[in-house]
Phi, psi and omega in degrees: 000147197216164179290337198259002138261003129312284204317305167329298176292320191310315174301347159286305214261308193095018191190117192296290204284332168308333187268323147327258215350287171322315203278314177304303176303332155314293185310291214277358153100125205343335221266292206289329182354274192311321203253025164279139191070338207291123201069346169265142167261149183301307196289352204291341221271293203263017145249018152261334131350287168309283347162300197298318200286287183351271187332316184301320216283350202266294192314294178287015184198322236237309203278287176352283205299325183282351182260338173285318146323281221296353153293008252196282210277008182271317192292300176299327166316288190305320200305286239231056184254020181211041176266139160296136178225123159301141174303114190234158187204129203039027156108357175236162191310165189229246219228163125290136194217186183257150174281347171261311154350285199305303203284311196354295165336272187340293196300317147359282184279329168280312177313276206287350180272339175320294194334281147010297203273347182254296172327332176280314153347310216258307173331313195279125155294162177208165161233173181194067194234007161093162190304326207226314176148327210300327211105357243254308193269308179315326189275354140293355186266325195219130161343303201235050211307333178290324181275353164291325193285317169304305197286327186251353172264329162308302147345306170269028211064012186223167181239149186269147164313076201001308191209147168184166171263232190266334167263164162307161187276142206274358165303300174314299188303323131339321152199069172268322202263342192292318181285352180278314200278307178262032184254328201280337186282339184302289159336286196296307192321294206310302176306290159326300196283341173271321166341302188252004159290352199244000154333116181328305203272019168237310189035071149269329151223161177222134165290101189324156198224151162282153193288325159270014212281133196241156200266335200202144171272012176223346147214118212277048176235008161318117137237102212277127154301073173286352170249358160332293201303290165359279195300339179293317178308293157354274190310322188286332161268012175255313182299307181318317163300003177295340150340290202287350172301304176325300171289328152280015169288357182261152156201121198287132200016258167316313185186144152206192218241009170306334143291346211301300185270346187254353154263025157306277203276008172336291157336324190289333180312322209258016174268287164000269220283340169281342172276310204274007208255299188297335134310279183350296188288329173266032172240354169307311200287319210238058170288127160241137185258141189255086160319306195296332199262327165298306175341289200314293208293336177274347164307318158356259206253060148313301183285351166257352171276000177276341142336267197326274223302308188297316186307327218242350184263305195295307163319311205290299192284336189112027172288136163315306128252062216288297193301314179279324202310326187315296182335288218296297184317331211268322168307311193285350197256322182278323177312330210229327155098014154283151154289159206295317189292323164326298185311310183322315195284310177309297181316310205302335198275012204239340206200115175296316197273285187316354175272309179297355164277319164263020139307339199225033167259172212258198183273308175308337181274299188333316203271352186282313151008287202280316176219100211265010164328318174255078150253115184218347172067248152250039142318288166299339160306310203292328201256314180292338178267341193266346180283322177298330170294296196268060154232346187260357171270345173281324167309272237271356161291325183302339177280115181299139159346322179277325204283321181303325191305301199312000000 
């Protein structure tokens, strides 16, 4: 039997699996004939297909790379949890936080979409329950038709569904590609966000370049994050389908055939996000990071982010309008191109109740003031815990199944 005489019958039949069948019962010969298919309906075979294809594909390939990024961004979380960076929000400077913070998120967001992605995993189901769902041709063949389903469905791993019609209920598989889908999102955010850290007038990281790799065909001194980009691009062709996961969730009473051709292509998600995983992990290791130039940017607008600190200090002794009086200094600093703390010091002579309140500030505010370098908050606590949580979760996926029983 060959794939071009399957085909060959499908051009007969009209129908793939009736044309397996066929072709298969011709090989094993009058005895086994009769009893190939015999009580299965075409979904019990290709949506426990599904379940079999899914698992395998997550199991050989897709979930590894992903535990391997996030060993990747756990190792940069530690390296570089206690460099500085300002903090940015809609796009402009914030507060100061750590460059390992910034990956923290990441290791995060990646860990818990892993999770995610194995709870979903353990979900896919298979069935062997007949045209409607019912049992209806097994229960002539065998007694106990549910525990025949238990039984053959064992063999493969999988456990069969409470109830279902002639297809599985489209909920595991909903959301198996939903964790997949925003696991894909994670990957672009991450990708976005080095992109525009690699921005000319920020240079805070750069995508290692090959020694001859030329960036632009007309100016060489280009060097573009382009695989940044790559992933992002991926995901933007991909992510949409999620649609159509969605719209396959509908299927008319029993069963009708409106997936048919739009969950075909489905499968490509877990090729995607496996090309974007694997770019990743080798442009993760070899990300350079520019201390001196993070250095540079939060020394930038120093004197207007320093405004919270002065604002949550002011509050903190009883200012009154701990928030505007901040605001109003933070105008003149930008307006006048001075420092905050000067203005601070001018003003006082100026505003009473703002002078007798930061009259009463300690010696310990006063130098966070003059040099506000560590308002670092817990960033680095926040980054050193969170790479020590998913490293010790990395440890124990790693630990074979047996050894942990044992």
């Amino acid at each position: 039997m060959t794939p071009a005489a399957i085909a060959q019958e499908e051009e007969r039949t009209r129908h793939a699996v009736r044309a397996l069948v066929n072709c298969l019962a011709r090989e094993a010969g009058p005895e086994l004939a009769p009893w190939i298919h015999l009580g299965a309906t075409s979904s019990d075979i290709t949506e426990t297909a599904r379940s079999l294809q899914y698992r395998e594909s997550l199991d050989g390939f897709l979930l590894p790379q992903l535990v391997e990024l996030l060993s990747v961004w756990v190792e940069l979380t530690e390296r570089e949890a206690a460099t500085p960076q300002i903090g940015r929000t809609h796009g402009q400077h914030a507060v100061p936080i750590t460059f390992g913070f910034t990956m923290a998120l990441y290791v995060e967001r990646l860990g818990e979409r892993i999770e995610e992605l194995r709870r979903a995993r353990n979900r896919l189901v298979g069935k062997l329950t007949g045209a409607v769902g019912a049992y209806n041709a097994l229960s002539l063949l065998v007694d106990d038709p549910q525990d025949f389903e238990r039984r053959v469905l064992a063999r493969l791993g999988l456990e069969p569904t409470p109830v279902t019609s002639q297809i599985l209920p489209p909920e595991p598989f909903a959301d198996l590609f939903h964790a997949l889908t925003s696991t894909f999102g994670v990957l672009a955010n991450f990708a976005d966000d080095m992109r525009h850290l690699q921005r000319s007038e920020l240079g805070e990281v750069a995508e290692a370049v090959e020694a001859e790799q030329v960036g632009s065909s007309t100016m060489p001194h280009k060097r573009n994050p382009w695989n940044f980009e790559h992933v992002k691009s991926l995901w933007k062709a991909h992510m949409p389908r999620m649609m159509s996961v969605y719209l396959d969730q509908i299927s008319e009473h029993q069963r009708d055939l409106t997936n048919s051709a739009s969950s075909r292509f489905l499968v490509e998600l877990f090729i995607a996000l496996s090309e974007a995983t694997d770019r990743l992990i080798g442009l993760s290791r070899r990300l350079r990071v520019d201390r001196a130039r993070m250095a540079a940017n939060l020394e930038l607008e120093q004197p207007l982010w320093v405004a919270e600190p002065l604002y949550i200090l002011l509050a903190r002794h009883g200012h009154p309008q701990a928030h505007e009086a901040a605001r109003r200094l933070a105008v003149r600093v930008r307006e006048e191109g001075v420092d905050l703390f000067r203005v601070l010091q001018a003003a006082r002579r100026e505003d009473p109740e703002l002078d007798r309140v930061a009259g009463a500030f300690d010696e310990a505010e006063w130098a966070l003031l003059e040099d506000p370098r560590s308002y670092l908050g817990k960033a680095e606590a926040q980054a050193r815990a969170t790479a020590a949580r998913w490293r010790a979760r990395l440890a124990e996926w790693r630990v074979p199944a047996t050894t942990k029983e044992g």
